[in-house]
N, C-alpha and C positions, 0 to 999 in steps of 0.2 A: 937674642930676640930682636927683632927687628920696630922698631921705632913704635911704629903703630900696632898693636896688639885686636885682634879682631873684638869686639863685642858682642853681647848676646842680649836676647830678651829677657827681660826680669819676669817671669811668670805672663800674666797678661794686662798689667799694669803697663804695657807701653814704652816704660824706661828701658833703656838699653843701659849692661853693665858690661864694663873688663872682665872676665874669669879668675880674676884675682882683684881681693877687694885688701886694703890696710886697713888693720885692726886697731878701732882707737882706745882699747882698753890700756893698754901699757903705755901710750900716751897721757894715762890720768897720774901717772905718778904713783902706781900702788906695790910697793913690795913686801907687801907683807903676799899677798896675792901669787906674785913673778918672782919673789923674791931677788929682784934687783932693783934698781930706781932706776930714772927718767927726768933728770932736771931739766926746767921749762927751756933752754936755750935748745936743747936736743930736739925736745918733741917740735919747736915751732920749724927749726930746719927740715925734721921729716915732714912734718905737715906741709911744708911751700914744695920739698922735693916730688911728692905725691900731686900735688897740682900742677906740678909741671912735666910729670911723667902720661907714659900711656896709660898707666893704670885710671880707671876713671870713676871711682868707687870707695868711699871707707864709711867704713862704719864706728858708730862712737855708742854713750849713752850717755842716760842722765848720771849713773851712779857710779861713772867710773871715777875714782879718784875723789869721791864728794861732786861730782860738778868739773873737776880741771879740766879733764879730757877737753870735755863741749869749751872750755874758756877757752883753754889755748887754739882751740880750731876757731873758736870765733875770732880768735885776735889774728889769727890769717887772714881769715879771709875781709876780715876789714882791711888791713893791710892791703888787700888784691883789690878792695871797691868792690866785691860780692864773689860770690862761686864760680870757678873758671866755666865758661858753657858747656854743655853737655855732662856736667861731671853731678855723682850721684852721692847725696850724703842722706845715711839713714841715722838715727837714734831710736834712744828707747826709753818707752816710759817706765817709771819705776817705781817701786813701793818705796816710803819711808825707810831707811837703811835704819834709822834710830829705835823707832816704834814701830815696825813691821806693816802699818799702816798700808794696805793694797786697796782703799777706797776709790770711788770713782772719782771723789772731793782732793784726794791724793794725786792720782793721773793726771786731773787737771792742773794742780799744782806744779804736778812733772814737765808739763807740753811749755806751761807757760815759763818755767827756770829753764827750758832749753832754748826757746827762742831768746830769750835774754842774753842767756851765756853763749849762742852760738852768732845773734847778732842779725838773727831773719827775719821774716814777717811769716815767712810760710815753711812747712815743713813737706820734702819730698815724701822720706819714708818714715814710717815710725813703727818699731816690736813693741806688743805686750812684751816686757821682759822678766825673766823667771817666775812663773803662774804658778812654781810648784811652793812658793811659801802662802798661795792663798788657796781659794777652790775654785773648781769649775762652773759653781754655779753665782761664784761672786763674779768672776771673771765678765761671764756670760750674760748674768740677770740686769735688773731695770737699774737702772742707775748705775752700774759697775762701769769698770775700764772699758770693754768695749762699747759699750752704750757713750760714756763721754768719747773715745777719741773719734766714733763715728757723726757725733756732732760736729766734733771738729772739722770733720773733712766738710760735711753740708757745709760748713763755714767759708771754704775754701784753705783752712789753717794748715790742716793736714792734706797729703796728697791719697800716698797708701799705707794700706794698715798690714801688717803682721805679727807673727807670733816666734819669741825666742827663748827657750830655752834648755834643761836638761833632760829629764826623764824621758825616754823616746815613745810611751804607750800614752801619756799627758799629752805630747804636741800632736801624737795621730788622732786623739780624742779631737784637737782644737783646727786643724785641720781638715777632719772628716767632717767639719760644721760649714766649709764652703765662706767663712767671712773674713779669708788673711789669703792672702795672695801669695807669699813667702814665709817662709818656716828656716829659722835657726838654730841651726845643732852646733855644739862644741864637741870636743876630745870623743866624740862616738864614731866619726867616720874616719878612721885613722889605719897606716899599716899595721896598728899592735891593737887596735880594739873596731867593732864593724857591729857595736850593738845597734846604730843608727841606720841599718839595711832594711828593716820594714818600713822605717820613713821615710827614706826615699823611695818604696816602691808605691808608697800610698800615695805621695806629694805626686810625683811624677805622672799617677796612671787620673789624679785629676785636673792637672796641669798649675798646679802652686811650685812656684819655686824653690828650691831648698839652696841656701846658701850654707856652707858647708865652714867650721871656722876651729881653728887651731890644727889644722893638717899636721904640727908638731907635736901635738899631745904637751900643748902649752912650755912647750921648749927641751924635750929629750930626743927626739928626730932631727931635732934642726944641732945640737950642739953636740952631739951625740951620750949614749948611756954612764959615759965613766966622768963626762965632764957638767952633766946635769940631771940626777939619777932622780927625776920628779916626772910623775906624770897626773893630768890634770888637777892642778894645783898644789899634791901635794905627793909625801914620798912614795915611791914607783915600788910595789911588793916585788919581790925575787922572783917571779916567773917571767913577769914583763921585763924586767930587766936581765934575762937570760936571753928572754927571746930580741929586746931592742941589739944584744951585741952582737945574736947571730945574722940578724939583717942589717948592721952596720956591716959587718965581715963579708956576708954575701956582695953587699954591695961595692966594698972594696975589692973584689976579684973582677968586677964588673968595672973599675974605676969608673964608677958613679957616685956623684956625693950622696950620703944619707940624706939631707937634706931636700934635694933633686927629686928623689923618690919617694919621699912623703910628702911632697909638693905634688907631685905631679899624678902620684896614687889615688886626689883627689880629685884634679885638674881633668885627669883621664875620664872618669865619669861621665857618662852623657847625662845623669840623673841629677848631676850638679853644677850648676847655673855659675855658682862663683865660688872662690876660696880666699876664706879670710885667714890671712896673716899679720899677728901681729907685729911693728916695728916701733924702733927708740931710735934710730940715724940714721942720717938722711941716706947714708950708703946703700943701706938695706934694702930701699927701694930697688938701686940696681943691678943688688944682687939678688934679689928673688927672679929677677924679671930673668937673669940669667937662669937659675934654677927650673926655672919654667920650661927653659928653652935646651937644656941639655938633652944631648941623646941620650935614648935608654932602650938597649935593645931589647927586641920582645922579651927573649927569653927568661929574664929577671923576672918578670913578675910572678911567673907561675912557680918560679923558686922561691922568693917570699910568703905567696899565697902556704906556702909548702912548712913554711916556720909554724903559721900558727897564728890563730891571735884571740883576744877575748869578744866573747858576746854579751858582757854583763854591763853593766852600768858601773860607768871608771869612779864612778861616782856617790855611790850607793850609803856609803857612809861616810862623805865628808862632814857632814851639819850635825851628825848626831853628836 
């Protein structure tokens, strides 16, 4: 891929982003999560690699890691004397990871430990993130989350507001409300799961963004099925993993990496704006940006389309 990677509009917020955003969750140090780690000397070299790349885009939270994520991105970019120009960094607010706590007394608490830990005054982007541990009408109502972060922005604190997270009939609910500009799905719009296809048609036909995030089904697509048999967060039942070796296979006839093509199965989308990738070294950068950029002749797709894949939520019984 060539140097400069074109950008797009982030919904109608103005900002222009990369197509490909780095994910600062595995940046926070969580393996219980990724089941790997991420010591701070890794994450801070990918964090400077990412500012020095085309990519011009990542995304972090409050709750990744406790808080790390946002430190160690804030200890770059002090390092840098502020955020390189043009470059987009979103967060998200979060409920009490301790006490469940999703108050709007909570969110404020959230904005104000990220400006801290990231080192700013003002915040570009900010999700609601995972609404599905509270309600819609907490969410919504006087005094909840989005009543404080919208204060915030009168403030000038925040720029834009959006909504991130799992259930895909929750975020078209929070969406179809016309007050988040961008909408974040994980492990739903993937070559092995595509429960996330009414959200893009809704996001799309109002014109909110969908930023699109784990293309890898949080790391079986990228390392392949025998060498990480996990799919969104946790272990990958036998049909997914039936189906991730026949599209590893197909895609070796192709010599196309797996990875290439669950990149790029999202990338390809006109429905979606960016694609978040998560990364722990600083290499990784350059080789996504390859991955991005590999040929992949037509014909492949419609042989994967051909494997198969789920429509249900990858997710449906993690929490219980």
């Amino acid at each position: 891929m060539s140097s400069s990677i074109s950008v797009r509009p982030l919904g109608q917020t103005g900002l222009l982003v990369s197509p490909i955003c780095v994910g600062g969750a595995p940046l926070g140090d969580m393996p219980e999560t990724f089941a790997y780690s991420a010591p701070e000397e890794n994450a801070l070299a990918t964090i400077r690699a990412a500012f020095s790349s085309p990519i011009n885009f990542l995304d972090t939270a409050a709750a990744y890691g406790d808080g790390e994520s946002e430190r160690r991105i804030g200890k770059v970019i002090k390092e840098m004397g502020g955020l390189p120009p043009g470059f987009v960094l979103a967060t998200k607010a979060d409920r009490c990871l301790k006490t469940g706590d999703f108050s709007g007394e909570q969110i404020k608490r959230s904005i104000e430990g990220s400006l801290l830990r990231l080192g700013l005054d003002r915040l570009q982007y900010v999700y609601i993130h995972d609404p599905e541990h509270t309600t819609f009408e907490n969410v919504m109502g006087p005094g909840g989350p989005l009543e404080v972060l919208k204060n915030f922005k009168d403030q000038g604190v925040i720029e834009h507001i959006g909504m991130s997270g799992g259930p895909v009939d929750m975020l078209i609910r929070y969406v179809e409300t016309g007050e988040f500009s961008a909408v974040e799905t994980h492990n739903r719009y993937t070559l092995l799961n595509r429960s996330a296809e009414p959200l893009l048609d809704v996001a799309n036909r109002l014109g909110v963004a969908v930023i699109n995030a784990a293309p890898y089904g949080s790391g079986m697509l990228a390392k392949g099925p025998d060498a990480y048999a996990r799919y969104a967060y946790s272990d990958a039942p036998p049909l997914l993993l039936e189906r991730a070796r026949a599209i590893a296979k197909v895609c070796q006839e192709y010599e196309v990496p797996l990875a290439a093509a669950a990149l790029q199965f999202s990338m390809r989308d006109p429905r979606v704006t960016s694609t978040v990738v998560g990364m722990t070294k600083p290499e990784r950068i350059a080789q996504t940006l390859e991955l991005a950029a590999h040929p992949i002749p037509s014909e492949l797709w419609p042989k994967l389309d051909a494997i198969g894949f789920d429509t249900e939520d990858p997710e449906a019984n993690r929490f219980k």
